[in-house]
C-alpha positions in Angstrom: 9.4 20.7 4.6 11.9 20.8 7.7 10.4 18.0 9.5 13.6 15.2 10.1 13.4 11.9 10.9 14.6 13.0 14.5 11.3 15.6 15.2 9.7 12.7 14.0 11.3 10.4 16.3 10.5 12.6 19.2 7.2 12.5 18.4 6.4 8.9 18.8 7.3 9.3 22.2 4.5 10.4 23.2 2.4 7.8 25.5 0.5 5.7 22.9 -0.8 2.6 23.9 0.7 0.1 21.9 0.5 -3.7 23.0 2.4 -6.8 21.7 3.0 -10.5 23.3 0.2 -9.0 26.3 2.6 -6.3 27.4 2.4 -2.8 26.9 5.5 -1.0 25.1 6.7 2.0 26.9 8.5 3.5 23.6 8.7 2.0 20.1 11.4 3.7 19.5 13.7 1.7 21.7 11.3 -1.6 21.3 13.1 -4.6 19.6 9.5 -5.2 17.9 9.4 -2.0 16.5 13.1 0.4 16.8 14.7 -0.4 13.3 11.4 0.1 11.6 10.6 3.8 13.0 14.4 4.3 11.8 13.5 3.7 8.7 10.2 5.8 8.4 12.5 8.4 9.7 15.5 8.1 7.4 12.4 8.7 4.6 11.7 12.1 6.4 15.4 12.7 6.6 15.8 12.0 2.5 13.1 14.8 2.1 15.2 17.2 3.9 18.5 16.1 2.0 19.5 18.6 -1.5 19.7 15.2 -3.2 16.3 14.2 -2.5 14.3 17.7 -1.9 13.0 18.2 -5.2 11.3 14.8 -6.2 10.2 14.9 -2.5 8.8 18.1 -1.8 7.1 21.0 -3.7 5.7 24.5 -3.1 2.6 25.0 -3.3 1.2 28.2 -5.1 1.1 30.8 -2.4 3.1 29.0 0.3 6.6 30.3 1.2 7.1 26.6 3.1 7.4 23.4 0.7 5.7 20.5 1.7 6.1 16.7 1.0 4.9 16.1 -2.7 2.3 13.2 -1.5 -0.3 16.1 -0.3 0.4 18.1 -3.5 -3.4 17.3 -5.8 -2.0 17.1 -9.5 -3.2 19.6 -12.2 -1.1 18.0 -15.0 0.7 14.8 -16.5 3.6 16.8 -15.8 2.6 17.2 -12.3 1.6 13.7 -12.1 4.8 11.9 -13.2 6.3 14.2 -10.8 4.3 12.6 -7.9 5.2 9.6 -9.1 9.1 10.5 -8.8 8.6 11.2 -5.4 7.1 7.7 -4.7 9.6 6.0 -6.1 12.4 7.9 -4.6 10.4 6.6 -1.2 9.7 3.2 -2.1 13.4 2.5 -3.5 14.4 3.2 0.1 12.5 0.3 1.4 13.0 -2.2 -1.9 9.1 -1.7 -2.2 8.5 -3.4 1.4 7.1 -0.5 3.0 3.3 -0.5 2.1 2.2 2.0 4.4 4.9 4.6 4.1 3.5 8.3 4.6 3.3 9.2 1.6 0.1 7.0 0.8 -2.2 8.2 3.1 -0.6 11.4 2.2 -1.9 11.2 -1.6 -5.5 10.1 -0.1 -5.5 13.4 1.7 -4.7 15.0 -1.4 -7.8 13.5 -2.6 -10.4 14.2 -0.3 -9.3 17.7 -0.8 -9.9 17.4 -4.3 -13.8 16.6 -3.9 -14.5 18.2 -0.6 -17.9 18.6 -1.4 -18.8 15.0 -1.3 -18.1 15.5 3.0 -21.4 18.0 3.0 -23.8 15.6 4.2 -27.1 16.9 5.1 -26.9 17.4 8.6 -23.2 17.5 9.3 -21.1 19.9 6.9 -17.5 18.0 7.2 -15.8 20.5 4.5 -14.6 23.2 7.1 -13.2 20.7 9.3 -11.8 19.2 5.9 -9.9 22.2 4.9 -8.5 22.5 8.8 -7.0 19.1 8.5 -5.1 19.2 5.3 -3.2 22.2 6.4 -2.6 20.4 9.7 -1.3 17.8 8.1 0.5 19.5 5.3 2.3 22.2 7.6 3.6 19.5 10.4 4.3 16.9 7.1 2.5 14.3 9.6 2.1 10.9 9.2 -1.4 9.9 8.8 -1.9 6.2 10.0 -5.3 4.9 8.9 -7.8 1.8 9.8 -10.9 1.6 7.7 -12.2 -1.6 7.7 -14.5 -3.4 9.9 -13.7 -6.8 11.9 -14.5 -10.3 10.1 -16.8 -11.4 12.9 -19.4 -12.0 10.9 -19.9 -10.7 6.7 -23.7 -11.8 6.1 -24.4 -8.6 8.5 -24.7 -5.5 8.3 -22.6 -3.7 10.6 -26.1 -3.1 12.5 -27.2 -6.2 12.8 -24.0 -7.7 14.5 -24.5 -9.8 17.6 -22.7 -6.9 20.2 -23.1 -3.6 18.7 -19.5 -2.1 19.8 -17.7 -5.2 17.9 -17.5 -2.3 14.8 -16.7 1.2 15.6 -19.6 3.6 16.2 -20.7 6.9 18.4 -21.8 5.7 21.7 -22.4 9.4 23.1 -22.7 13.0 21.5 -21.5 15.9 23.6 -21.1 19.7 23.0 -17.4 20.0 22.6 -17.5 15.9 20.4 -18.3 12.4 20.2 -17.6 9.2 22.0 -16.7 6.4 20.4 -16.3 2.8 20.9 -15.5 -0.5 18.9 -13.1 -1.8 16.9 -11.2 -1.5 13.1 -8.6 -4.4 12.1 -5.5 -4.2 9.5 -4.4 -0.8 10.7 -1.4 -1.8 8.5 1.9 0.7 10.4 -0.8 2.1 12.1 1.6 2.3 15.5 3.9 4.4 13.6 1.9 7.2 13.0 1.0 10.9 14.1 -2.5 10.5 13.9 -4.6 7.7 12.5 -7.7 8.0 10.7 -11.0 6.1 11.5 -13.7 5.3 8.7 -15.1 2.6 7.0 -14.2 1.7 3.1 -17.0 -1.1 2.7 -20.7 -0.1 1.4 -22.7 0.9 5.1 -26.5 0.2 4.5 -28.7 2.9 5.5 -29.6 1.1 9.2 -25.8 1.4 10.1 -25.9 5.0 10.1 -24.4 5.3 13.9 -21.0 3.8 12.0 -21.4 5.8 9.5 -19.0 8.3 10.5 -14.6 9.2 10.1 -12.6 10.9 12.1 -8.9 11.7 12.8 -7.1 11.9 15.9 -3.4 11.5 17.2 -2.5 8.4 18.1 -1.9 9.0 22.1 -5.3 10.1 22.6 -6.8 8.4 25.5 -8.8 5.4 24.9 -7.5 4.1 21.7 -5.5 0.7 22.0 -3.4 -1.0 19.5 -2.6 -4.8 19.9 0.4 -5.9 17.2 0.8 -8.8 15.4 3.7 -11.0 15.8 7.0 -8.9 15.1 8.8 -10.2 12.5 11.9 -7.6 13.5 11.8 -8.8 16.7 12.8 -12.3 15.8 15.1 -11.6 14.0 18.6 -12.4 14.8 20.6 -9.5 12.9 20.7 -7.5 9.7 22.7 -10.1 8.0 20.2 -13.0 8.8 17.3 -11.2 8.4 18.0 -7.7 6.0 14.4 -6.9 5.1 12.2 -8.3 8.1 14.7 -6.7 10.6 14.3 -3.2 8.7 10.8 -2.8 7.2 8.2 -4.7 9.1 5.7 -2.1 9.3 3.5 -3.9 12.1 -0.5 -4.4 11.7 -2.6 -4.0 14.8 -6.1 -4.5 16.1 -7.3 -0.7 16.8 -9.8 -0.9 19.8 -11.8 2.2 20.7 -12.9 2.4 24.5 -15.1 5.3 25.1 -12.5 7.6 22.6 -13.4 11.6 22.9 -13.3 12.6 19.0 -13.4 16.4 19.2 -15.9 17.7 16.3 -13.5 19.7 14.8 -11.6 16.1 14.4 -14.5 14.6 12.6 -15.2 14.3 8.8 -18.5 12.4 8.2 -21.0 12.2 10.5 -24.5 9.8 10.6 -24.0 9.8 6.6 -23.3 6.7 5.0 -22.9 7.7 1.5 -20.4 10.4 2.6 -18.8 8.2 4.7 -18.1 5.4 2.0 -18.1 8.2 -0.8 -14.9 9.9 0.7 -13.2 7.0 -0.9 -14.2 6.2 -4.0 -16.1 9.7 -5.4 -13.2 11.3 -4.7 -9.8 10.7 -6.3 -8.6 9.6 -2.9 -8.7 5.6 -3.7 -6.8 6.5 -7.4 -4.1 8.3 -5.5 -3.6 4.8 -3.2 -3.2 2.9 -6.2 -1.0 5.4 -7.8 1.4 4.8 -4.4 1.2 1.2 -4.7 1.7 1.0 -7.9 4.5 2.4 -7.9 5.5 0.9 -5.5 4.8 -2.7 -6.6 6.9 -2.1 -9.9 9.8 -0.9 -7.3 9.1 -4.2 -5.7 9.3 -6.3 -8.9 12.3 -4.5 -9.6 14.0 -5.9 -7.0 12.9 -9.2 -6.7 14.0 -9.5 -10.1 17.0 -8.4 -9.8 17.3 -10.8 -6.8 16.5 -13.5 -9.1 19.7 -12.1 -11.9 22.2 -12.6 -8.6 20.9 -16.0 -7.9 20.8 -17.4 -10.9 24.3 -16.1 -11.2 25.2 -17.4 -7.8 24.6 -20.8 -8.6 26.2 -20.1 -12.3 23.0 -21.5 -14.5 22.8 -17.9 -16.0 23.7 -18.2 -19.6 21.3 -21.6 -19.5 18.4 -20.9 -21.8 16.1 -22.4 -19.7 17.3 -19.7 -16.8 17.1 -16.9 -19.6 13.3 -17.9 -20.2 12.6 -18.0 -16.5 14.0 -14.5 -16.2 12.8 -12.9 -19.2 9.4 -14.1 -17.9 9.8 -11.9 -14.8 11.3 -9.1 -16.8 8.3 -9.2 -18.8 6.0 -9.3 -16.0 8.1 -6.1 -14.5 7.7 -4.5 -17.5 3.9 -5.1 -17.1 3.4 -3.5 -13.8 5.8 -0.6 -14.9 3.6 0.2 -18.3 0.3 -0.1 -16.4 2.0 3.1 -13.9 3.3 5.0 -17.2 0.1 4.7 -19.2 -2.3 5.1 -16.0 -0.7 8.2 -16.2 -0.7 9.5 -19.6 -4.4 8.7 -19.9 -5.0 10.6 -16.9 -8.6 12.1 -16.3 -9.9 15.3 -14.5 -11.5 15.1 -11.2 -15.4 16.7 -12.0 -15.8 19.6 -10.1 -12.3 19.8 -8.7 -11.4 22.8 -10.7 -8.3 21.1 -12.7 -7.4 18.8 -10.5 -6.3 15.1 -12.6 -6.2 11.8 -11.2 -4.9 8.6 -13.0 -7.0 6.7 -15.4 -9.3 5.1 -13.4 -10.3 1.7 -15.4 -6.4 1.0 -15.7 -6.3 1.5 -12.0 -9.2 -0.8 -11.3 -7.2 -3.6 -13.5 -3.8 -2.8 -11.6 -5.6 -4.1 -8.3 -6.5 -7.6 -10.4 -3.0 -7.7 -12.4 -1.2 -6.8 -8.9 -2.9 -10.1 -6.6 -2.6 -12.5 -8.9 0.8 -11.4 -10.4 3.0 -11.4 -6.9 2.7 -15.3 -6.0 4.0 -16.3 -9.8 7.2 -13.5 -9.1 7.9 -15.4 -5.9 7.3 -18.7 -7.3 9.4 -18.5 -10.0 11.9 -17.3 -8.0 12.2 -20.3 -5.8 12.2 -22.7 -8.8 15.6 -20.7 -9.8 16.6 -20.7 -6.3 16.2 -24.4 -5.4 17.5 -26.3 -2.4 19.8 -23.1 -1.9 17.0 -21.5 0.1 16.8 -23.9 2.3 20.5 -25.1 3.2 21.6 -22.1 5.2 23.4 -22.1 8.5 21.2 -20.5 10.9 23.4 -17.7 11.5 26.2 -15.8 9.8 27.7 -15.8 12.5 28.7 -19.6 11.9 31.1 -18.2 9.5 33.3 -16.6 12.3 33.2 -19.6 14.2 37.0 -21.3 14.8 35.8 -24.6 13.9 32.8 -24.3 11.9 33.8 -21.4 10.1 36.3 -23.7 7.7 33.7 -25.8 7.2 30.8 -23.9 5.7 33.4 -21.8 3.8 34.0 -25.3 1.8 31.1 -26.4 1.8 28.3 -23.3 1.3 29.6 -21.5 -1.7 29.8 -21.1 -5.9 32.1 -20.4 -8.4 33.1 -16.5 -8.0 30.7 -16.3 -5.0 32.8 -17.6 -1.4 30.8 -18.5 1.3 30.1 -15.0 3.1 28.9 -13.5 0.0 26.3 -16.1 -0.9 25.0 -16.7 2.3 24.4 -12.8 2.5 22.4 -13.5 -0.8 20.2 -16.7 0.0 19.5 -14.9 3.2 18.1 -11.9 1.7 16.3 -14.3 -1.0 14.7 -16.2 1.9 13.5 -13.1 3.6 12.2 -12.4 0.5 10.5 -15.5 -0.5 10.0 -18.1 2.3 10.3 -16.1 5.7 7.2 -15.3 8.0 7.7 -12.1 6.8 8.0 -12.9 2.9 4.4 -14.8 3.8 2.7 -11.6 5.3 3.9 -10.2 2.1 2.6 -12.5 -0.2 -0.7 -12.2 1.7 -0.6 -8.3 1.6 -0.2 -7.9 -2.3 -3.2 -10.2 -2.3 -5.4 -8.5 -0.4 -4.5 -5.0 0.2 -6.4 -3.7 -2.4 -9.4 -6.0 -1.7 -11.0 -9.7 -2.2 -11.0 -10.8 -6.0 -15.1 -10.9 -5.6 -14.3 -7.3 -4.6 -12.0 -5.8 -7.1 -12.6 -7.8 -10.1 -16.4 -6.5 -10.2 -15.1 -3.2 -9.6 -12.8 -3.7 -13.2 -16.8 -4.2 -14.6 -17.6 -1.0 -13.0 -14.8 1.5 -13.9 -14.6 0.4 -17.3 -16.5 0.5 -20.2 -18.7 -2.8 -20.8 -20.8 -1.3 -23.1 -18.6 0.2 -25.4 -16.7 -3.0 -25.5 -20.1 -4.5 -26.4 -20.7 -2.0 -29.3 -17.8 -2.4 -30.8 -18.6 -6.1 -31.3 -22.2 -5.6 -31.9 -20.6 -3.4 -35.0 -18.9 -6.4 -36.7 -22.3 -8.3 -35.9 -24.0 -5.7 -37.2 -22.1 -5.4 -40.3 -23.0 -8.7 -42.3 -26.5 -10.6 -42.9 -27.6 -13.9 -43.2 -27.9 -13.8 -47.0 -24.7 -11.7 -48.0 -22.6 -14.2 -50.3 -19.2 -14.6 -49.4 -16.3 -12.8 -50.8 -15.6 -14.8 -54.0 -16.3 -15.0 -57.4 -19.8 -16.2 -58.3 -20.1 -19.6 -60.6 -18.3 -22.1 -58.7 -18.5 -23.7 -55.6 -14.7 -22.7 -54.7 -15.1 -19.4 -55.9 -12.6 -20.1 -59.3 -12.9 -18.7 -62.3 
């Protein structure tokens, strides 16, 4: 793996068409909406290439005389496993868990559609050649793999055929000799700007009338036609590093994708006019187990630092040793601990992928209950966090830079600080807290551990499905089963109390 964050740099600079406040951006790598944020995705490439870093990061592959980033490596052991789990840590600690998106997810989904590649045979388009082709594309140039997969919320009693324009979802307008022709439209493409190539599918159930959408293809992200239109930047309002640590750093954008008449060469395309390959690609594959094994991860990193935010604000405002406080943050331990168990034993009761040849994938059902325990966990962290924070969060000055002001420097320096914790230093801290907690950026947050994975009436059927109901059942029906209306009780006969 000798891709640095520089090559990868250089290679967003390469014409995309990338909108935001109704301009277009010439580079991102320069833009104030998106600069620091590419420098952060790159420093990850940069750690892979670092002695320190190589081996959690990286492995060979059996055969290959080139490593290549551990994400795209399918599993064949627990051992193998935990290490792919290193590797996403060693990534996510580099953000504090705030990069979703980084490219090692869609890297591990690769991994999986590999795994199962004959679930892309359809019937009349054979998807696995073009399959194999793209993994070692993406493999050899360790690429970034952006991705938008789900449909626009114009309106969900429809099917994606029975919409009132039918370009408002993406879908093949046009088939010529050397490809397709594409037009409509994909939301959520979460850091899809800041990728090589982004991939274009559809994760939600297609019924068998929406067969032109039925269909996923990758491309780079330059390739003429395809537009994306950004969200509000949270880096570019902010006013510095010190203000603003996290959002100025690792707001990893989420754009509109728009196709307009986009040439998909067929070599680019997976699934084609099949809408069980084109929704089984996710989930009969273990490419969907590998994105929770990422986030997962990833959300205990997260928890691990907002914990540890609430240990320095607690002893900021010196109510640590309180037993109160000590309940409040032994509740977040707890729930820490929670999220990190459901990684390690997702892991240890890991399952082969049938027909993959030896491949393993995390347990499944635990998975399924991580996307439930995940949602509904993340608002109680940050809650509980602001109840230890207080009114702290909210009487800042608006700048740090107040502090080097001749007059009002003296001031907040008296007035803005805590035994063994002067002004600058606990400023720094509520900052970061409120970028963690109460910011425009802390809100998209909140909102993205919510949903990332899915709506509840989405997910929590889905526990139903990858668990085991009916053994659950059965082992009830067994204690049921195991007494009859006219057993006596457990006592000696004679008396009514059952004495001697």
């Amino acid at each position: 793996m000798n891709r640095s964050g520089q090559d990868y740099l250089d290679a967003l600079r390469d014409g995309r068409a990338v909108w935001i406040d109704g301009q277009p951006v010439d580079d991102i790598t320069e833009h104030p909406a998106f600069r620091n944020t590419a420098r952060s995705i790159a420093r990850l490439y940069d750690m892979a290439c670092e002695g320190e870093h190589r081996e959690a990061l990286t492995v060979r592959p059996e055969g290959s005389g080139e490593p290549v980033l551990r994400a795209f490596h399918a599993p064949r052991s627990h051992a193998e496993l935990v290490a792919r789990r290193r590797g996403f840590k060693t990534w996510s600690e580099a953000s504090f868990g705030f990069l979703g998106r980084s490219p090692d997810y869609m890297a591990a989904g690769i991994a999986g559609f590999v795994s199962a590649p004959d679930v892309f045979a359809g019937a009349e388009f054979d998807g696995r050649a073009n399959l194999d082709a793209y993994y070692r594309r993406m493999t050899q140039g360790s690429l970034y793999q952006s991705f938008t997969i789900t449909n626009p919320q114009i309106d969900r009693t429809k099917s994606a055929a029975e919409q009132e324009e039918d370009d408002l979802f993406v879908r093949v307008v046009k088939e010529l000799d050397g490809g397709i022709v594409v037009r409509g439209a994909k939301m959520i493409g979460t850091a899809a700007v800041f990728g090589d190539e982004i991939i274009v599918g559809t994760i939600e159930p297609l019924a068998p009338q929406d067969v032109e959408y039925a269909l996923c293809f990758s491309v780079p992200v330059n390739t003429p036609g395809l537009k994306f239109i950004s969200r509000t930047s949270y880096e570019a309002s902010a006013r510095s590093v010190f203000d603003n640590p996290l959002s100025s750093r690792f707001d990893e954008n989420d754009a509109l994708l728009v196709c307009d008449d986009v040439f998909v060469p067929w070599e680019n395309v997976l699934t084609y006019r099949n809408v069980e390959s084109t929704f089984g690609m996710w989930w009969l594959t273990p490419t969907y187990n590998n994105f929770v094994h990422q986030a997962a991860t990833r959300f205990w990193t997260k928890l691990e630092f907002l914990t540890g935010l609430a240990i320095l604000i607690a002893r900021a405002n010196n109510t640590y040793d309180l037993p109160p406080v000590r309940m409040q943050l032994g509740r977040l331990i707890g729930w820490l601990n929670i999220a990190k168990s459901m990684v390690l034993a997702a892991e240890a009761a890991h399952e082969e992928v049938p027909g993959s040849g030896g491949v393993v994938q995390i347990n499944r059902e635990i998975a399924s209950a991580h996307r439930a325990m995940a949602g509904d966990l993340y608002p109680k962290v940050l809650a509980e966090i602001k109840m230890l924070a207080g009114g702290g969060l909210i009487q800042l000055p608006a700048s740090g830079y107040d502090l080097t002001h001749p007059e009002l420097g003296p001031l907040v320096a008296k007035y803005v600080r805590s035994p063994g914790h002067p002004a600058e230093q606990r400023i720094k801290l509520m900052k970061l807290a409120w970028d963690a907690l109460g910011s425009e950026f802390a809100s998209r947050h909140e909102q993205y551990e919510r949903f990332y994975h899915g709506a509840p009436h989405v997910y929590l059927p889905g526990i139903v499905r990858d668990g085991n109901p009916d053994l659950l059942a059965a082992f009830t029906q067994s204690c049921l089963d195991g007494y009859q209306l006219d057993e006596e009780p457990f006592m000696e006969r004679g008396t009514a109390d059952g004495s001697a």
